[in-house]
VODRENZA-973273 format. One record per residue (C-alpha): chain; residue number from 0; residue in three letters; x, y, z. Coordinates in steps of 0.02 Angstrom, whole numbers. Example, Ala and Ser with C-alpha at 12.3 -4.5 7.8 and 13.67 -1.06 7.14 Angstrom:
2
  chaine  num  residu      xx      yy      zz
       A    0     ALA     615    -225     390
       A    1     SER     684     -53     357
END
This chain:
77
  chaine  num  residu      xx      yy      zz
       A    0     UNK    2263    4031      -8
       A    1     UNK    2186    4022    -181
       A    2     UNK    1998    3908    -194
       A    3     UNK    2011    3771    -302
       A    4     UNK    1855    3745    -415
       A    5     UNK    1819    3592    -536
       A    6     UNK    1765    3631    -690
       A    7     UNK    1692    3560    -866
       A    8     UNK    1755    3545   -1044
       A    9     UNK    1606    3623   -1150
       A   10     UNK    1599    3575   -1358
       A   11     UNK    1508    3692   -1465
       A   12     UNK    1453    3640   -1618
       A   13     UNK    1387    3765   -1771
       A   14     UNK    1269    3684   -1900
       A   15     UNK    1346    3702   -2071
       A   16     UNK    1283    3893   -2150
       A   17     UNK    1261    3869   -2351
       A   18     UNK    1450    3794   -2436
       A   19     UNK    1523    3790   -2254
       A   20     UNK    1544    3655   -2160
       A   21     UNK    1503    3643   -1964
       A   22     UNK    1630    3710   -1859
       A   23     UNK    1677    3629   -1675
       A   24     UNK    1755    3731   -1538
       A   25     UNK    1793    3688   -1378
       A   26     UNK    1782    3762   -1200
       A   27     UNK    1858    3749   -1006
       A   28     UNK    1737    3818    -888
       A   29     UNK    1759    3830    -687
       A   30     UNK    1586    3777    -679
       A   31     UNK    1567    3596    -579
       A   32     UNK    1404    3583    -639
       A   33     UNK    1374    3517    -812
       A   34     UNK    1209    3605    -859
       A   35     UNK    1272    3767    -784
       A   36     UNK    1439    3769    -884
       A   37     UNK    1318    3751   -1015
       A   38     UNK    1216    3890   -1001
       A   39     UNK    1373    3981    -972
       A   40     UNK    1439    3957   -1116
       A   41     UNK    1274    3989   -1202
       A   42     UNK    1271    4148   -1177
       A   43     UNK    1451    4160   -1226
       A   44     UNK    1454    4118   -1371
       A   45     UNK    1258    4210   -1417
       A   46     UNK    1208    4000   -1467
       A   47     UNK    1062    4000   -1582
       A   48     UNK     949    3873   -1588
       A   49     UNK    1021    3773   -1721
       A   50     UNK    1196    3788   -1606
       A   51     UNK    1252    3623   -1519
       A   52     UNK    1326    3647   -1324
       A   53     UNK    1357    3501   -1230
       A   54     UNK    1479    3473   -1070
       A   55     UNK    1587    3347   -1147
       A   56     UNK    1720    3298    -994
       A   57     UNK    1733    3377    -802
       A   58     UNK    1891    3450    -757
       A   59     UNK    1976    3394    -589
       A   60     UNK    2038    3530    -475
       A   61     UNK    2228    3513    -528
       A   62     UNK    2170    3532    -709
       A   63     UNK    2068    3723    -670
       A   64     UNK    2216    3768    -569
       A   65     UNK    2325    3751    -699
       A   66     UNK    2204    3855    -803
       A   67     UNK    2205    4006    -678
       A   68     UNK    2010    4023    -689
       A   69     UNK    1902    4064    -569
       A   70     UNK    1703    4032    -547
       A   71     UNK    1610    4071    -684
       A   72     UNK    1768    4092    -806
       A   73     UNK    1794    4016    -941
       A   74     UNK    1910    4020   -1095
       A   75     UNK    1935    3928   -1259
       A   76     UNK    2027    3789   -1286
END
């Protein structure tokens, strides 16, 4: 029998860089806890400081089944 985990929808948000304009992407990670998912995705995604990461929604444990990830996975929405 497979663990269920709950998990966290992450938004990343990139300050605008000269003409372009900010770019938004978003994130499910099997991370129950907000600031971890986070940090995960942090790291992921090399954030600089200007970068925006904020746990936007948790995920119930139906919704990370569905997504076939386990702890400390995570994949773009």
């Amino acid at each position: 029998m497979t663990a269920l985990f709950t998990g966290q929808t992450v938004r990343v948000t990139t300050p605008a860089l000269g003409d372009a304009k900010p770019t938004t992407e978003f994130y499910i990670v099997a991370e129950p806890r907000p600031l971890k998912a986070e940090a995960i995705i942090r790291v992921a995604v090399r954030a600089t400081s200007g970068t925006r990461v904020d746990a936007i929604a948790p995920r119930s444990p139906a919704e990370m089944k569905s997504f076939s990830l386990g702890p400390g996975q995570y994949r773009r929405k």
